[in-house]
N, C-alpha and C positions, 0 to 999 in steps of 0.2 A: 217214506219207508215202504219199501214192498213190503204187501201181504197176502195169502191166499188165504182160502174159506175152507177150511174143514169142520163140515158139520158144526156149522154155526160159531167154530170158532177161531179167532184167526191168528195164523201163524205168521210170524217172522222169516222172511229168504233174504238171500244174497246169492247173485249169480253171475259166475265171470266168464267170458269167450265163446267161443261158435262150434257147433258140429252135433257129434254123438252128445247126447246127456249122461254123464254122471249125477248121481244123486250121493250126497254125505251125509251119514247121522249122525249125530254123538249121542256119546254114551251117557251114560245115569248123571256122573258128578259135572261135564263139561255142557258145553254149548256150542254155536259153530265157528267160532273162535280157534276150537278145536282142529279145525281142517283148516287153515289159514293158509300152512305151507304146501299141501297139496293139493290147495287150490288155486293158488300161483303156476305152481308147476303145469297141473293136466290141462288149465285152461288155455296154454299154449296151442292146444289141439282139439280141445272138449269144450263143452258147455258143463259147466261143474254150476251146481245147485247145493250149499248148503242150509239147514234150516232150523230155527229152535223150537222143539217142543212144545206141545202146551205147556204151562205152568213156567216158563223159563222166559224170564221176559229179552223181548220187549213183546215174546207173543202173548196171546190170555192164558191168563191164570186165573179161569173159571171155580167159581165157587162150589159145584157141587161135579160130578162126572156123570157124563149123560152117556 
């Protein structure tokens, strides 16, 4: 599984296709699951980057907030 490092803690991506970068967040109650279908779509032409939060797994769900 990809991960990046933010500030020691590491997040969950998924990235589909070539070009310009789109980035997706979701919101409070979802995850990037969330962007599913428009990440099919734009990654026709984009490199689409979605990614889950801290605390949303499979990224860390850090015990304290630093």
């Amino acid at each position: 599984m990809p991960y990046a490092d933010s500030k020691g803690v590491q997040l969950y991506y998924e990235e589909a296709g070539k070009g310009f970068p789109i980035v997706f967040v979701h919101e409070f109650a979802g995850d990037l699951r969330s962007w599913e279908g428009q990440m099919r779509y734009f990654s026709r032409r984009y490199r689409c980057i979605a990614f889950n939060a801290r605390g949303y797994l499979p990224s860390d769900v850090p015990a304290a907030v630093s």
